[in-house]
Every structure is written in C-alpha cells, then in structure tokens.
N, C-alpha and C positions, 0 to 999 in steps of 0.2 A: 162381064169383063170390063167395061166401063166403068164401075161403081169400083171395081178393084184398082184398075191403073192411079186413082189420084190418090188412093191410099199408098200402095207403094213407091208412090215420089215423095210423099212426105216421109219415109222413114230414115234416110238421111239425115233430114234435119232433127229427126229425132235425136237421132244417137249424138250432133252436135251442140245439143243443147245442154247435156248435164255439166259440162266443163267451159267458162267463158273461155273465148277465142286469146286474152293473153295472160289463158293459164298453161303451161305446159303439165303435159302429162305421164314426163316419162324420171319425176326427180332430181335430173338436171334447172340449175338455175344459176345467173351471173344478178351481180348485185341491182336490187329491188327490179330481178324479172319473179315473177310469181311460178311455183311451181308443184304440181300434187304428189302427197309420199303417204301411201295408204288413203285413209279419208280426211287428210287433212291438207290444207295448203300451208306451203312457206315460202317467205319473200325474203330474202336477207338483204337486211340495210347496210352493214358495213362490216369489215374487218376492224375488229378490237386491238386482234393481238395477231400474230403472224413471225413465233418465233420458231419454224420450224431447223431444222438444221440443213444447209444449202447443199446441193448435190455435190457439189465441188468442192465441199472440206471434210474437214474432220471435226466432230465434236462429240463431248463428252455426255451432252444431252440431246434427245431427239426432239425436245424443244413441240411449242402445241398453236393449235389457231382455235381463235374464240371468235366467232360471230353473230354478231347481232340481227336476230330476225324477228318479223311478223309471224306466228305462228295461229291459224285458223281453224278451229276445232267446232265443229256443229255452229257454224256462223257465229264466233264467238271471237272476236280477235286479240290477240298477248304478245305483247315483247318479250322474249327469251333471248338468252345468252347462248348459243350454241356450241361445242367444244366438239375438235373432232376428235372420232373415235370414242364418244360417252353416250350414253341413253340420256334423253331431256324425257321424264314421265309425264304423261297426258292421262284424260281418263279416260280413253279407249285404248291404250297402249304406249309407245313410247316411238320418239322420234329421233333421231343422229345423224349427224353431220358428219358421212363417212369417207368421203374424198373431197381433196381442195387440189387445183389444178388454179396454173403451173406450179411445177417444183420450185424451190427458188434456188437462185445462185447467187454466187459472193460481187461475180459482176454487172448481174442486168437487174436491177429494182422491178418488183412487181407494180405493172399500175391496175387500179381499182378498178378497169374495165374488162382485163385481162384475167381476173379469179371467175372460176368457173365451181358451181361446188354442186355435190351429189347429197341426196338424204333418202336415208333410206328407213323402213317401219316395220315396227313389229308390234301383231295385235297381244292385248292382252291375255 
C-alpha cells in the first residue's frame, strides 16, 4: 500500500502534462490565446477581414471573416489564413474556423479583445 499511494499522487499530474497550462483544450480561443482542435494547436493573431453582415441590418451579402493564425501540426508551426466556415487542409485532416463571436452591429465596433473564435476538426 505504500509503494502504491505515491504512485497515484502522481497521476494527476500525469494527465496535466500532455497539454501546456496556456493551451486551452476545448477550441475556443480569443486572439493570440493558443488553443487545441483535434491534434493540432491554433493561436489566431489577428482579424484580416470582418465583413460579416451586422445583426441590425439588411444586406444583400452575408459577408465573411479571415483570420490569421499560428497553426501547429506534429510540432511544426505555419501561418494560415483562416476563413470561417471553410476547411484549411493539413496532413492529418483539416481544420476551420467555425464560429466568431460577437455578432457585429451597425452601432458598437468590435474591439480585438472582444472576438472570441471556435475551430473545429476533422480527421482524414
């Protein structure tokens, strides 16, 4: 029983070692927080583009957001352009940027702290 007890204090930190402490692990990520989507990490550095169309009007196009990220494949790091709602192909599968939060409106500008974005994976 003693030769067991120090074994299971350390499985704990087992389980927190596969993923650094500011990697998130559930896909969410706000700009350059890191975050994991299947076996890969991504960190988005900034919004490109952000024409989507405001909650508050009308338009004739639903308008798209491009963002630039770190993308992390078997310890291998690449700048990708992100587009939501597209597949970015990797060689284990493919990655996308499937939700960007908040919606926008005609009267409150988004600031760069406040874009929240989702990615989501799919294996090959």
């Amino acid at each position: 029983m003693k030769t067991l007890l120090p074994l299971l204090a350390t499985l704990p930190l087992a389980a927190c070692a596969t993923i650094p402490a500011d990697v998130r692990a559930d896909g969410f990520a706000r700009l350059n927080e890191a975050t994991r989507a299947g076996p890969v990490t991504v960190r988005p550095l900034a919004v490109i583009e952000d024409s989507r169309c405001p909650m508050n009007a009308r338009c004739i196009q639903a308008g798209r957001v491009v963002v630039s990220a770190v993308v992390t494949e078997d310890g291998r790091p690449q700048e990708r352009k992100l587009v939501l709602g597209e597949e970015s192909l990797l060689a284990s599968g493919s990655i996308m940027l499937d939700t960007v939060e908040p919606a926008t409106r005609t009267d409150t500008p988004i600031r760069a702290q406040d874009y929240r974005f989702h990615f989501g994976w799919t294996d090959r």
